[in-house]
C-alpha positions as CSV (number, residue, x, y, z in Angstrom):
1,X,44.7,76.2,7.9
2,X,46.6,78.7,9.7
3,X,46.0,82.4,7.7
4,X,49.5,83.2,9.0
5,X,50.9,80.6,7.5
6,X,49.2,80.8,4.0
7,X,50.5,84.6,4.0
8,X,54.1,84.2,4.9
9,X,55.2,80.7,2.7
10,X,58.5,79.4,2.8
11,X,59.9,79.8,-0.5
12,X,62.8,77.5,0.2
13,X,60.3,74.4,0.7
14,X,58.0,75.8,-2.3
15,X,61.5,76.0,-4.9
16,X,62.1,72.3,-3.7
17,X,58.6,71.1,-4.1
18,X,58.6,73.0,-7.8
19,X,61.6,71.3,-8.9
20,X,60.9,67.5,-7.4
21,X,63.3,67.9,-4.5
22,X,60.6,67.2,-2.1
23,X,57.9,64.9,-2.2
24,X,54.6,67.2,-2.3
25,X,52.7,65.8,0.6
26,X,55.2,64.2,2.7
27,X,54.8,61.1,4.3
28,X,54.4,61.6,8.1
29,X,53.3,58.2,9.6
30,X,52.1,54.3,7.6
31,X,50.1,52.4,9.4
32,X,50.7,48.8,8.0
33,X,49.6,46.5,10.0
34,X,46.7,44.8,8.8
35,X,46.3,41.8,6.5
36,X,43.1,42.8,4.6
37,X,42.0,46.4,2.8
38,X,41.2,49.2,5.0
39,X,37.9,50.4,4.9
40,X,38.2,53.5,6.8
41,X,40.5,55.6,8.9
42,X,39.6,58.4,11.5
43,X,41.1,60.6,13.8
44,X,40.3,61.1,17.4
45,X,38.8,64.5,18.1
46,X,42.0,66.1,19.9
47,X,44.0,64.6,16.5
48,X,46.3,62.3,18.8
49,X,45.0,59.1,17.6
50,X,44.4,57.3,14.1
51,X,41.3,54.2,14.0
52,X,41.5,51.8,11.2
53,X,38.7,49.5,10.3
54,X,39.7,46.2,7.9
55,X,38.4,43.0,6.0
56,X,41.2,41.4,8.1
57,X,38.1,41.1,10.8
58,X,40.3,44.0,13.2
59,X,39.8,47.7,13.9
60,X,43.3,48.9,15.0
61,X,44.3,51.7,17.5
62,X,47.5,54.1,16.8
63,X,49.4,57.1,17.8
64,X,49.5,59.7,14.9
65,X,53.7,58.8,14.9
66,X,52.4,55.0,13.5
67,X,53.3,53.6,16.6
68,X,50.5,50.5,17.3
69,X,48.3,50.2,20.6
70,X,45.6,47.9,20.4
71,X,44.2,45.3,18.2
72,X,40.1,45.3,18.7
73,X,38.6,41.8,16.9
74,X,35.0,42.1,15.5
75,X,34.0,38.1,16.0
76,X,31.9,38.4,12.7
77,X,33.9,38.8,10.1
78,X,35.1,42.1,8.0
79,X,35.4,45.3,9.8
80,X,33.9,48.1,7.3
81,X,33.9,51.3,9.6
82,X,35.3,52.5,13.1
83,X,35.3,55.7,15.1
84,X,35.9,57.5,18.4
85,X,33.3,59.1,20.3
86,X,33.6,62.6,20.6
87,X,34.6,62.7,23.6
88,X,37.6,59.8,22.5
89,X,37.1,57.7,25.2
90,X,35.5,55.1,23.3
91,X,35.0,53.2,19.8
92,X,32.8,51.9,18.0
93,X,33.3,49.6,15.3
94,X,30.7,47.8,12.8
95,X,31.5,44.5,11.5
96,X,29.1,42.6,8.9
97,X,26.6,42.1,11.7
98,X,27.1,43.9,14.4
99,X,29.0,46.8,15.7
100,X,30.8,46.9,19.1
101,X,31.5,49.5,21.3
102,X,35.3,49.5,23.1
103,X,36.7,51.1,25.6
104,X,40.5,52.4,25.0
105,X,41.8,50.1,26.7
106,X,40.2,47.3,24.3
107,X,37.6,45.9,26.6
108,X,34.2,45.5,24.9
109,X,31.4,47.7,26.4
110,X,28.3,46.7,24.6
111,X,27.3,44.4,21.3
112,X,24.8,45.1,19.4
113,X,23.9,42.4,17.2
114,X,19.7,42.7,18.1
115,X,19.7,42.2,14.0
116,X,21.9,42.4,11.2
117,X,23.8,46.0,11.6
118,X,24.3,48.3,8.2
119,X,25.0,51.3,9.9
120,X,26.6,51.8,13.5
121,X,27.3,55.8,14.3
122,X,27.5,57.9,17.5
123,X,25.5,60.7,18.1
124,X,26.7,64.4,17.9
125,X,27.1,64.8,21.6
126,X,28.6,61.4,22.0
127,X,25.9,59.9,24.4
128,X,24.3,57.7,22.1
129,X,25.1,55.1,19.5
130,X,23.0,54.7,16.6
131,X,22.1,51.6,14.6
132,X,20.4,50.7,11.7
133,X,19.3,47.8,9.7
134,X,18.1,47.8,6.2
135,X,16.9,44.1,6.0
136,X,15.2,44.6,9.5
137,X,13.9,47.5,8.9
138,X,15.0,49.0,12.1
139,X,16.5,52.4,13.7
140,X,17.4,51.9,16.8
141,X,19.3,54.4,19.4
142,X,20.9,53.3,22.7
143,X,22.9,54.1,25.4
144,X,27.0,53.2,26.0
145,X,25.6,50.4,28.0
146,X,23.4,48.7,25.3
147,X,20.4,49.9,26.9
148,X,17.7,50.7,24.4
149,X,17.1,53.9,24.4
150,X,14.7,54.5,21.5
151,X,13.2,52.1,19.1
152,X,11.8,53.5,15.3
153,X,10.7,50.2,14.2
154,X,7.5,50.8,13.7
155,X,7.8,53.9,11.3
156,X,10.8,52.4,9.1
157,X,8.7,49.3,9.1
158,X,5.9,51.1,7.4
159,X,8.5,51.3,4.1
160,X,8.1,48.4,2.7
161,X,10.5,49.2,-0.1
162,X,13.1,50.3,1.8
163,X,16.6,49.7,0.8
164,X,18.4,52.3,1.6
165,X,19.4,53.9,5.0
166,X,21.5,57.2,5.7
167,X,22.5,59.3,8.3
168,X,23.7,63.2,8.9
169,X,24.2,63.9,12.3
170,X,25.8,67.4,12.1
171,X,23.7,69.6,14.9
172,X,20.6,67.5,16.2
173,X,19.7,65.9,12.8
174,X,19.5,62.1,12.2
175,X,18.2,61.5,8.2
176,X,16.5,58.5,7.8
177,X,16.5,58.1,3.9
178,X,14.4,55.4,1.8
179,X,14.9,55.8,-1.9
180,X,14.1,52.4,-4.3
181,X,15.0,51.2,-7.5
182,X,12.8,49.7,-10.0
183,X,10.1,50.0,-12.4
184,X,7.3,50.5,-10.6
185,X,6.2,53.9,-8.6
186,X,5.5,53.4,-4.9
187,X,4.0,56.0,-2.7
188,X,7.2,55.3,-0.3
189,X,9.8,56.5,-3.2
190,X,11.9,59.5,-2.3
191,X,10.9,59.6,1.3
192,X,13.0,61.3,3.8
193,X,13.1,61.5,7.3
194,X,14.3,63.5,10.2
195,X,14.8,62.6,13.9
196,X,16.1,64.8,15.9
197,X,19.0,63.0,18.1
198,X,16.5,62.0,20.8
199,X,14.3,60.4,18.2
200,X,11.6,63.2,17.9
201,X,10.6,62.9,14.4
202,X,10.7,66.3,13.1
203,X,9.4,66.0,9.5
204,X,8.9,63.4,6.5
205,X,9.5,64.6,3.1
206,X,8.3,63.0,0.4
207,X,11.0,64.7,-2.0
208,X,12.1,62.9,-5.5
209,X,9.6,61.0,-7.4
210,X,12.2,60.8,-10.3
211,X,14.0,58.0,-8.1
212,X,11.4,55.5,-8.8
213,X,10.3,56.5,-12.2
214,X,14.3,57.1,-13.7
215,X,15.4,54.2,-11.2
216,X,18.2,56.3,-9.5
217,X,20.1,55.2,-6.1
218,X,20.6,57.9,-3.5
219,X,24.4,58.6,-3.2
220,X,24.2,61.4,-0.2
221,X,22.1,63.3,1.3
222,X,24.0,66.5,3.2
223,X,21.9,69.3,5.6
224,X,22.5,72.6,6.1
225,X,23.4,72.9,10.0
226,X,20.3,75.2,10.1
227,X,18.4,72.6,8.3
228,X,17.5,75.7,5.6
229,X,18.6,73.4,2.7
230,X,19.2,69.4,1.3
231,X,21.4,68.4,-1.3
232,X,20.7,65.3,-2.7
233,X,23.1,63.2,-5.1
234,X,22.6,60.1,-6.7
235,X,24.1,56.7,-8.5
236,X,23.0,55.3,-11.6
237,X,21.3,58.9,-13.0
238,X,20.8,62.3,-11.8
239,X,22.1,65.4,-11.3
240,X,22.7,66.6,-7.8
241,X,19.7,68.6,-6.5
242,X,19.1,71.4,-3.7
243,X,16.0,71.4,-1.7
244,X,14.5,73.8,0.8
245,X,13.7,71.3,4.3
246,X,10.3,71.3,3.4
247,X,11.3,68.9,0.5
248,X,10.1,71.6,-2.1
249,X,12.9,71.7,-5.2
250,X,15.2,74.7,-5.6
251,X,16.9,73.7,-7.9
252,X,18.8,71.3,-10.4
253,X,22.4,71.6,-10.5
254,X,22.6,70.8,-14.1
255,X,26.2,72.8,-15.3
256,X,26.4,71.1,-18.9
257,X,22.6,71.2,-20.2
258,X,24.1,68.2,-22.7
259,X,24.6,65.8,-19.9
260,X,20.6,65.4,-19.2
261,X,21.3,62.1,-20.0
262,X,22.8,59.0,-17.8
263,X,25.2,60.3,-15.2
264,X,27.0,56.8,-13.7
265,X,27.5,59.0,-10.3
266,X,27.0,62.6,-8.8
267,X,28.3,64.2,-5.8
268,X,27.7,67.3,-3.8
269,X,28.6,68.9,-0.8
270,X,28.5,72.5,1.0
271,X,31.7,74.5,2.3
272,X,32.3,74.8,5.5
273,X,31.2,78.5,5.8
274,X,27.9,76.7,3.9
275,X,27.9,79.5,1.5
276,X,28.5,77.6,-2.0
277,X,28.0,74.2,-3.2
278,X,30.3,71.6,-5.0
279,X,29.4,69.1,-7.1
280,X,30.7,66.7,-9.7
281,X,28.9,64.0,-12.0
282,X,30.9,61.6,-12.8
283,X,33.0,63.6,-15.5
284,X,36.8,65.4,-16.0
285,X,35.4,68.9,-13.9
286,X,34.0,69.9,-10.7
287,X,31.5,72.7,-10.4
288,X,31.3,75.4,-7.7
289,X,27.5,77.1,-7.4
290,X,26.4,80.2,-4.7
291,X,23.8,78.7,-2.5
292,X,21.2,79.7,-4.6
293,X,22.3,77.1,-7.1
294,X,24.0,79.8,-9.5
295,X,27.0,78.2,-11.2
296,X,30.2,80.3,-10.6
297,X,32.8,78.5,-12.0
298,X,34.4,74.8,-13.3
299,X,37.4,73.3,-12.6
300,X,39.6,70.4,-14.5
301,X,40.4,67.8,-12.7
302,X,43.7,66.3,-15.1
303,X,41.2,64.1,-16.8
304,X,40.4,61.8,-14.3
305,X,37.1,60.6,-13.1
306,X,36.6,62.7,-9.8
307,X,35.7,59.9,-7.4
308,X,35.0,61.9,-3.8
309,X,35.3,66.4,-3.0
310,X,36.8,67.5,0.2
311,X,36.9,71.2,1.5
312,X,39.9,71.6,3.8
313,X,38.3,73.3,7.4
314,X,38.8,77.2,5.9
315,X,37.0,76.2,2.5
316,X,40.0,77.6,0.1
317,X,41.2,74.5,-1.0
318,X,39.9,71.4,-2.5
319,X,41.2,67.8,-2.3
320,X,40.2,65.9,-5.4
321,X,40.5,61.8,-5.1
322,X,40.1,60.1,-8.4
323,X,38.6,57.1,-9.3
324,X,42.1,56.0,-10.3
325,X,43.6,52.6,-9.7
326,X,47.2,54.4,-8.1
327,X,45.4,56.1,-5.9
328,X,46.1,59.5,-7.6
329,X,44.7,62.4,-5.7
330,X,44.8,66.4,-6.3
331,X,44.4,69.8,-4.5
332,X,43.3,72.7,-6.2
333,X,41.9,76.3,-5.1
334,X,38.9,77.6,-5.6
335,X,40.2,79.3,-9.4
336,X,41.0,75.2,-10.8
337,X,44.7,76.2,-10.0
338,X,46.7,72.6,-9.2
339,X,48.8,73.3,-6.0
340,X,49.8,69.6,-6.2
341,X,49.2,65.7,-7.2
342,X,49.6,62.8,-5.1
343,X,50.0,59.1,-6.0
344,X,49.8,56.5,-3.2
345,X,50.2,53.6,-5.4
346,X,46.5,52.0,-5.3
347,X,42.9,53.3,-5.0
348,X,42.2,56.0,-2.3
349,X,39.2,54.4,0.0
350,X,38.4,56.8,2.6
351,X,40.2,60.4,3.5
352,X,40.0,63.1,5.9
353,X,42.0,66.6,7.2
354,X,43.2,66.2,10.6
355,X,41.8,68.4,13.3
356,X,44.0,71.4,13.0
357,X,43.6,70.8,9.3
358,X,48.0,70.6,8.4
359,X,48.0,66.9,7.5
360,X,45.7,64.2,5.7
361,X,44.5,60.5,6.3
362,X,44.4,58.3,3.4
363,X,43.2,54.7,3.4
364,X,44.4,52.8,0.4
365,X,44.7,49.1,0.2
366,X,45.9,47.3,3.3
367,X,47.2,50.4,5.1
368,X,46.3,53.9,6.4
369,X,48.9,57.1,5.4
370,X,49.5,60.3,7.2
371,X,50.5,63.1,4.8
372,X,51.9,66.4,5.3
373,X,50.2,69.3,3.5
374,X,53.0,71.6,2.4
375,X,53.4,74.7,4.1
376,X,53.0,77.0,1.8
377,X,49.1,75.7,1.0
């Protein structure tokens, strides 16, 4: 956010807000168009343009205003995630198969339906797409032309109880991530590897043995940009832990020593400046560590389940999305103090600050929302 702004607020807007004058995050633009729930919703790098990805088998195009420009069909069924490249001349959308790369005038590029498709993603630079496959057993990168470019096959075929496939492409790193559930150990529990973007693999960690033996899911796995550190989160058990990118343990982020028990979710996530840590598991609070895993502080969230953490781009806020049926969200700073609630009338799916950081992107049901943050924030 702009520093200026946050210094100088307009009182006359902050009076209104306080007294119920003035809806708290205004609504800027709906996009309603589709027939089926909307999976995601992104931006476009320069923050002109709004993707939407939906079970009604469409990814959708539209100006930030909510004005409508294309319609791109997926052929095969739902629609579960779509972005532009960085450079926003193109899209790429995954569908239950396949994903599909667009040009912005809606022609298709490339398909890649080689095998069934779980994850579809671009690169950091924006050359290459990414694709993975967790039945297949395949990572696979190519070029905008559907050229194969690099083929990791034969090392994620070695897994043979992989079921789980990730990706953090912040910098150069691509995490390839194979964490099982079940009752017996396997020397491939907890492994995690890292490509660089032109498939070099650059190390494989064999990090949490506690996956197998405690049968947790891997939730997220988030890098440091100068690969120093791993945070780790989980479903089904475990508290969020921090790892030094030689897979050794730092630390477990354990803030309530009572809750060693089962955890139904845990989240975590650096600051932007990478300096501190949030997590939450699953509970009514949120927990703010240094980066050496030290706890610093709680925060309430209204007692609700916290369902996904959000920095805005300056790391003095926190957006708060509960795992509420209305679709309740909640910003607070860094103290716990509420700056304001938000209900958008049914569960939140997927949201993100714009590129200047002023407004947010909610997906919720069958539509996408634009909302003001207030000026005064």
């Amino acid at each position: 956010m702009d520093n200026t702004e946050t210094n100088h607020p307009n009182w006359k807007n902050k009076i209104k807000y306080f007294f119920g004058l003035k809806e708290y995050f205004p609504k800027k633009s709906i996009f309603n168009e589709h027939k089926g729930t909307v999976h995601s919703a992104k931006f476009s790098q320069n923050g002109e343009y709004v993707v939407t990805a939906s079970s009604d088998a469409t990814a959708r195009v539209w100006r930030t205003d909510g004005i409508p420009l294309l319609v791109l069909p997926s052929n095969d069924g739902y629609v579960f995630s779509a972005e532009f490249s960085c450079g926003s001349d193109a899209i790429l959308m995954r569908s239950e198969n396949s994903a599909r790369l667009f040009s912005l005038d809606g022609k298709i590029i490339s398909i890649f339906d080689d095998y069934k498709v779980d994850n579809a993603l671009f690169t950091h630079d924006g050359k290459y797409i990414i694709t993975s496959s967790i039945s297949d057993r395949k990572l696979t990168l190519w070029d905008f032309d559907g050229n194969l470019v690099l083929d990791k096959s034969h090392i994620v075929c070695d897994i043979i109880d992989l079921n789980y496939i990730l990706f953090d492409y912040k910098k150069n790193m691509i995490i390839c991530s194979s964490f099982t559930r079940g009752y017996m150990p396997s020397k491939n529990n907890g492994f995690l590897y890292i490509f660089s973007d032109s498939g070099e693999l650059l190390n494989e960690l064999y990090i949490d043995s506690d996956c197998c033996k405690n049968q947790y899911m891997l939730n997220k796995v988030v890098v440091k940009h100068d690969s120093s550190m791993i945070l780790t989160s989980y479903y089904a058990g475990g508290h969020p832990k921090l790892w030094d990118k030689k897979g050794v343990l730092i630390k477990e982020l354990i803030a309530n020593p009572k809750s060693r028990g089962y955890i139904q979710e845990s989240n975590a996530i650096f600051s932007p400046d990478e300096k501190t840590i949030l997590t939450h598991e699953h509970g009514h609070e949120i927990y703010l560590w240094d980066i050496n895993g030290n706890l610093l502080t709680s925060i309430k969230t209204g007692g609700q389940y916290a369902r996904d953490l959000l920095f805005n781009p300056n790391g003095d806020f926190i957006l708060i999305t509960h795992r509420h049926e209305h679709g309740h969200t909640t910003l607070v700073d860094l103290k716990g103090k509420k700056i304001g609630d938000l209900f958008l009338g049914s569960r939140v799916i997927s949201v993100e600050y714009s590129p200047d950081g002023k407004s947010l992107l909610f997906s919720h049901g069958n539509c996408a929302e634009l909302r003001e943050i207030p000026i005064f924030v």
